[in-house]
C-alpha positions in Angstrom: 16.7 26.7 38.1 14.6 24.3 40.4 14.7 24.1 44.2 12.5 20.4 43.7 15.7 18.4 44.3 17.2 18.2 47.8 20.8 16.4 46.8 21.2 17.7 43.0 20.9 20.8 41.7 19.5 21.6 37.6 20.8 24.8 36.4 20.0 26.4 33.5 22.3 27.0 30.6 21.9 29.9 27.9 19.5 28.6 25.1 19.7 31.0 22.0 17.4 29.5 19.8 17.8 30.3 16.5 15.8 29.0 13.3 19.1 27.6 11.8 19.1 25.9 15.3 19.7 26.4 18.5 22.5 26.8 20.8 23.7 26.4 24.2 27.2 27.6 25.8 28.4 27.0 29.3 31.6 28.9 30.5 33.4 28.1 33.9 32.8 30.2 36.8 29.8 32.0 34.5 27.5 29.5 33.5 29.3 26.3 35.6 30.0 26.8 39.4 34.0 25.5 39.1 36.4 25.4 37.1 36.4 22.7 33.9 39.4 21.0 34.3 38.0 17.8 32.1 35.5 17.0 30.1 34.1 13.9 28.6 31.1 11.8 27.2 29.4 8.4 27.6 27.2 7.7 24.8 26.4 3.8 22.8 25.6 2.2 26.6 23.7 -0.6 25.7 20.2 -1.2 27.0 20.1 -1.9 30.6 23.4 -0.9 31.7 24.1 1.7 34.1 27.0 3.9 34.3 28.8 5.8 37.8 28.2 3.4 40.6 31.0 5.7 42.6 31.7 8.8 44.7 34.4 11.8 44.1 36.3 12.7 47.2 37.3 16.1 45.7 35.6 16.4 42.2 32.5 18.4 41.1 30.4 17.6 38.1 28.2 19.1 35.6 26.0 16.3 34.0 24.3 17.1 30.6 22.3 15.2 28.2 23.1 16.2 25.1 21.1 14.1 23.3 18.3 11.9 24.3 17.9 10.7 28.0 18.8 9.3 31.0 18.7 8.6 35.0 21.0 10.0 37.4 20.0 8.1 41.0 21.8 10.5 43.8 22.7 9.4 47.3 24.5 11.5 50.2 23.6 8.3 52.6 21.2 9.5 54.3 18.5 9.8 51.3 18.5 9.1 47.6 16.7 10.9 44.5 16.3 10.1 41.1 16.3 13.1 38.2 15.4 12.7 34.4 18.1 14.3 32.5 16.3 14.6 28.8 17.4 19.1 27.7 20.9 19.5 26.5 20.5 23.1 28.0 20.0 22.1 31.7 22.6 20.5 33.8 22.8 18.6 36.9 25.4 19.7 39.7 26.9 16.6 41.2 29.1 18.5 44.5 31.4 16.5 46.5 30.4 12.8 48.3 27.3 12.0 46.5 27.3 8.8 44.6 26.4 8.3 41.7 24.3 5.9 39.6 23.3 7.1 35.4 20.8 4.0 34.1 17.9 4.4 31.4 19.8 5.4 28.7 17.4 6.1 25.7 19.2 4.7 22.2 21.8 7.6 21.0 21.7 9.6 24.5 25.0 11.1 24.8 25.7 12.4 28.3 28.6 15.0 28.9 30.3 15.1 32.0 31.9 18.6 33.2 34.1 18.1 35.9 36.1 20.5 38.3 39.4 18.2 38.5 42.0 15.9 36.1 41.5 12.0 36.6 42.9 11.0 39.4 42.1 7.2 40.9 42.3 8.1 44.4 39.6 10.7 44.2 36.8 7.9 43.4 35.1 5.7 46.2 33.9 2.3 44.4 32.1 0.3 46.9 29.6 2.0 48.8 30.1 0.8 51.9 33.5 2.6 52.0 31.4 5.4 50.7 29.0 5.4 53.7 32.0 5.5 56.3 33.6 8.6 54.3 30.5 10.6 54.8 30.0 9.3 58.2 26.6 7.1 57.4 25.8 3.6 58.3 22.4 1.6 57.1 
């Protein structure tokens, strides 16, 4: 685990490496700090789109790379950091009102997306303006 970031936090996932190949598991609670409730994965975004552009209200995430790389730009409103996601054994922690911005995709990245509650549309926060008033910013 790192300390580098001051929004996002890696952690480390179990990498049993293996000469047949390697492994990685991540169990809720043990490995992910909340409950999985959903999972899914973004992959075939074409060059120079992004991905996110939105805030959770309620939801935690665990952001992998799976394969290949990308971005994930983070911003609490007062200050923003970019990490390179680019090991499928390290995840990034996404906690509660930080928005969210995944660009760069390298061609075949997949990206998986743990996340601590179902889909629900009133949980996200699209414009960020409305985003800067829920976490009591203003630029």
């Amino acid at each position: 685990m790192t300390d580098k970031y001051r929004i996002g936090r890696i952690i480390e996932l179990p990498k049993i490496t293996d000469p047949r190949g390697n492994l990685t598991v991540a169990e809720q609670m043990k490995h992910v700090p909340f409950d999985i409730k959903r999972a899914y994965w973004v992959y075939d975004v074409p060059g120079g789109e992004s991905r996110g552009g939105h805030a959770h209200k309620r939801l935690k995430q665990l952001v992998i790379a799976l394969s290949g790389s990308f971005h994930v730009t983070l911003d609490n409103g007062k200050e923003r950091e970019t990490i390179l996601l680019n090991h499928p054994w390290q995840g990034l922690v996404i906690e509660t009102g930080i928005w969210r911005t995944l660009d760069d995709f390298s061609s075949g990245a997949v990206c998986l997306v743990l996340a601590s509650e179902p889909y629900e549309e009133e949980d996200y926060i699209y414009e960020y303006e409305d985003f800067l008033k829920y976490v009591g910013c203003s630029k």
